[in-house]
C-alpha positions as a printed Julia matrix, in Angstrom:
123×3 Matrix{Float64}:
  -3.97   13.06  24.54
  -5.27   11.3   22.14
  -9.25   12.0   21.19
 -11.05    9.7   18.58
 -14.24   11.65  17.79
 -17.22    9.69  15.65
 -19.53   11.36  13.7
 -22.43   10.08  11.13
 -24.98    8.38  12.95
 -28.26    8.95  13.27
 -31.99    7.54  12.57
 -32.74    5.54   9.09
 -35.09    3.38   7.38
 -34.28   -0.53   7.38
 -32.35   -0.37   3.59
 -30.72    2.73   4.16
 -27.22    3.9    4.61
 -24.88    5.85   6.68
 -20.9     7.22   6.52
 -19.54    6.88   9.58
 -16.29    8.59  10.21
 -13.91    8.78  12.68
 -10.84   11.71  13.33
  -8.03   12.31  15.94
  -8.81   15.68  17.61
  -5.91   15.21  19.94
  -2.32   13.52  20.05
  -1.47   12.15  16.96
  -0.66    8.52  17.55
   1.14    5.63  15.41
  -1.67    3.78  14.34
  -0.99    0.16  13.18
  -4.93   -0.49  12.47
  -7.74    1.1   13.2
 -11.42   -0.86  14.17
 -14.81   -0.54  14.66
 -16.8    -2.13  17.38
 -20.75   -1.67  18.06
 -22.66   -2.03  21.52
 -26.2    -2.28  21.43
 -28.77   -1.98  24.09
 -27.97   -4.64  26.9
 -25.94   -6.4   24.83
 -21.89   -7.03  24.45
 -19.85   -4.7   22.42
 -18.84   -6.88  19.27
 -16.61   -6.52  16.76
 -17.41   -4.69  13.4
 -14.44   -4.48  10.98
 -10.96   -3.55  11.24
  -8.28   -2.25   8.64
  -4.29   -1.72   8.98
  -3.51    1.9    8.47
  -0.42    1.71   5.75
  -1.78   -1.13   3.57
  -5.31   -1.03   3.55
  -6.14   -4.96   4.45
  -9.77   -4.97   6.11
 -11.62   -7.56   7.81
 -15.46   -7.19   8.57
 -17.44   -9.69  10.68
 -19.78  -11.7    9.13
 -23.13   -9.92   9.72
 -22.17   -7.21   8.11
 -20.2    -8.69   4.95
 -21.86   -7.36   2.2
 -23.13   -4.61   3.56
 -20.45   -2.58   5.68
 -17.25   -0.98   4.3
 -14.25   -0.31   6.36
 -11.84    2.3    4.48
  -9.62    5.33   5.64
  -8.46    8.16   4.45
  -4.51    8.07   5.5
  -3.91   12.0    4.03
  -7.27   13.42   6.1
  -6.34   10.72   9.02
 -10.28    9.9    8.7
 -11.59    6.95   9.02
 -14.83    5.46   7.77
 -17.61    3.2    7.72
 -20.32    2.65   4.97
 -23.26    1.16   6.09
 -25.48   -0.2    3.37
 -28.39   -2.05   3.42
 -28.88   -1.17   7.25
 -31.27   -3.72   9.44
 -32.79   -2.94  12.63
 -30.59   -5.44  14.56
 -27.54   -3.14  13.45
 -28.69   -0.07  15.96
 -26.52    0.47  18.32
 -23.91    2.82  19.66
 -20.9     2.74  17.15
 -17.18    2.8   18.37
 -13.79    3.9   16.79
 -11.02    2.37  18.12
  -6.81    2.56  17.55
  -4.85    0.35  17.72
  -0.89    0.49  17.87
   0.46   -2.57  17.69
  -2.24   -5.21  16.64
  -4.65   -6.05  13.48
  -7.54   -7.76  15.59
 -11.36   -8.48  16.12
 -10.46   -8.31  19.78
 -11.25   -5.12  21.52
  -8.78   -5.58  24.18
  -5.83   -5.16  21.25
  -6.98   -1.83  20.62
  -5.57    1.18  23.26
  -7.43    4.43  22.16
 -11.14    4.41  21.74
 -14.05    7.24  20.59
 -17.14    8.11  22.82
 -19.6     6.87  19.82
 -22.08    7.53  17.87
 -25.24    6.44  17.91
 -26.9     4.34  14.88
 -30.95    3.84  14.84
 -32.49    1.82  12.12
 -36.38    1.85  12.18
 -37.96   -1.24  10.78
């Protein structure tokens, strides 16, 4: 089975960072691209950024251009996200998610998903 696990999160300081990053404990799987999604409090999960596994193409949603970083690690089967520059509106409860047939902002494309981590930025 496969297991995404997430690790990284934690409290910070509006204008900090965090590393996110993201490993298979489990099945390995045939990833095509690999996402991240965020949920905070009450609110819809959205869509962070995405990247395809072999070639390395990212997308990152607008909010966070700038100031996110989607990148893997294809040896170490890691992947990552840099979070500069954090706000308070970015706390919530990160996701990893695998995907492996699609390259998409859509969460329903992706089939394997993490438990999260959680992300707190104080103002």
């Amino acid at each position: 089975q496969v297991q995404l696990v997430e690790s990284g999160g934690g409290l910070v300081q509006a204008g900090g960072s965090l590393r996110l990053s993201c490993t298979n404990s489990g099945r390995t799987f045939n990833s095509y691209a690999m996402g991240w999604f965020r949920q905070a409090a009450g609110k819809e999960r959205e869509f962070v950024a995405a990247i395809t596994w072999s070639a390395g193409n990212t997308y990152h949603t607008n909010s966070v251009k700038g100031r996110f970083t989607i990148s893997r690690d294809v040896a170490n089967n890691t992947l990552y996200l840099q979070m500069n520059n954090l706000k308070p509106e970015d706390t919530a409860i990160y996701y990893c998610a695998g995907s492996v047939h699609k390259y998409s902002g859509d969460g329903d494309a992706y089939d394997y998903w993490g438990r999260g981590t959680q992300v707190t930025v104080s103002a």
